[in-house]
N, C-alpha and C positions, 0 to 999 in steps of 0.2 A: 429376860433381862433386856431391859429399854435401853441401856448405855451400849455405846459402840465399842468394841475391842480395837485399841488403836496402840496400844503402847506396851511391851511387852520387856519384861528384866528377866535376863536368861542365864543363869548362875552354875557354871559348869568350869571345872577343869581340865579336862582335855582339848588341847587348842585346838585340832583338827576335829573334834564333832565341833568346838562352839563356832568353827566356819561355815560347816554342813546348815548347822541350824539358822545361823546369823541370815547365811544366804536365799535358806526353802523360806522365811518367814518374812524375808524382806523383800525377795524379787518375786516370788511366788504366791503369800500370802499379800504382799504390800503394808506388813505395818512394821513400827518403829521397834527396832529393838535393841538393847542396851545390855552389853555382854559382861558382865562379872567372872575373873576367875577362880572364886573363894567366896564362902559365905561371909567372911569379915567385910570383905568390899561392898558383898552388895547390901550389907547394914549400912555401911556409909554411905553406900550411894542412893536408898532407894527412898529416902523423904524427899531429897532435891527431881528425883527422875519423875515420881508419881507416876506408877505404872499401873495398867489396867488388870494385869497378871502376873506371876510369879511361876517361870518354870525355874525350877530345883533339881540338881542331880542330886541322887540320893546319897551317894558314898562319893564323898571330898576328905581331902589330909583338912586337920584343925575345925572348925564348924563342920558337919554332915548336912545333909538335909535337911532332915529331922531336927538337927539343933538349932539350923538356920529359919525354920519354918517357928518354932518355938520365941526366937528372937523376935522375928516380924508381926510376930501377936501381941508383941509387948508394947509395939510402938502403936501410939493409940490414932493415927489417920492413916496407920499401915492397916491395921488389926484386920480389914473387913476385906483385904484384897486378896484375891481367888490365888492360889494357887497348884500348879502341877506336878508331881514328882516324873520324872525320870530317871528311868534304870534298866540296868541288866540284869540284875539279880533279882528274879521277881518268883516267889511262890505264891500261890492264893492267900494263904495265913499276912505276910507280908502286904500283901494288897488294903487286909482288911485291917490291918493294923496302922497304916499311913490313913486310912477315910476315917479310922477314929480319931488320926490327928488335925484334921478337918482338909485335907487336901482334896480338891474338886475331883482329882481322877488321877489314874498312871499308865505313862504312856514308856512301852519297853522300848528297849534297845535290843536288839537295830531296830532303826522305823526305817520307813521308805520319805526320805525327802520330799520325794515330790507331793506327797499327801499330807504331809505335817502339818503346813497352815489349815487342810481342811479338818484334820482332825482335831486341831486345838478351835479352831473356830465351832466345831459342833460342840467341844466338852465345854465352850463358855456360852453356847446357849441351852446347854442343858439348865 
């Protein structure tokens, strides 16, 4: 992938992981990232933000993941942008079931902070 990861829409509800995250990706990785508490939000916000990637926590009240990942294929200068699920609740079946819905990769919970830029930085140049 020739294009540079620089912009990142991070769509989670728990306010204290989207600090953890906001911060490993910001002070750590160095790129921009733009924090949504709700899948609602980040439909409204993510034509104006134009993000490089989409991390998703999987289980949210009202849109899930899954429904919000569903939404963002709808919008058609959205359609092609990468995104991540993240979760806790993770079986292999589960795994294989989010890469049918074309998600790049899943990254569980807990992660180690400090490695999270690096590991989203290698699943966007896979």
């Amino acid at each position: 992938m020739s294009k540079t990861l620089k912009k990142i829409l991070y769509v989670e509800d728990d306010l204290d992981i989207q600090k953890v995250v906001k911060l490993a990706l910001e002070e750590v990785g160095g790129f921009t990232v733009k924090l949504c508490s709700s899948g609602k939000k980040a439909l409204d916000c993510i034509v104006a933000f134009k993000p490089d990637l989409v991390i998703l926590d999987v289980m949210m009240p009202g849109l899930n993941g899954p429904d919000t990942l569903q939404e963002i294929h709808k919008i058609p200068q959205m359609a092609q942008v990468p995104v991540i699920f993240m979760t806790a609740k993770i079986q292999p079946h589960e795994v294989l079931e989010y890469r049918k819905m074309g998600v790049k990769d899943v990254i569980f919970k807990p992660f180690d902070p400090m490695a999270l830029a690096d590991t989203i930085q290698d699943i966007w140049e896979k």
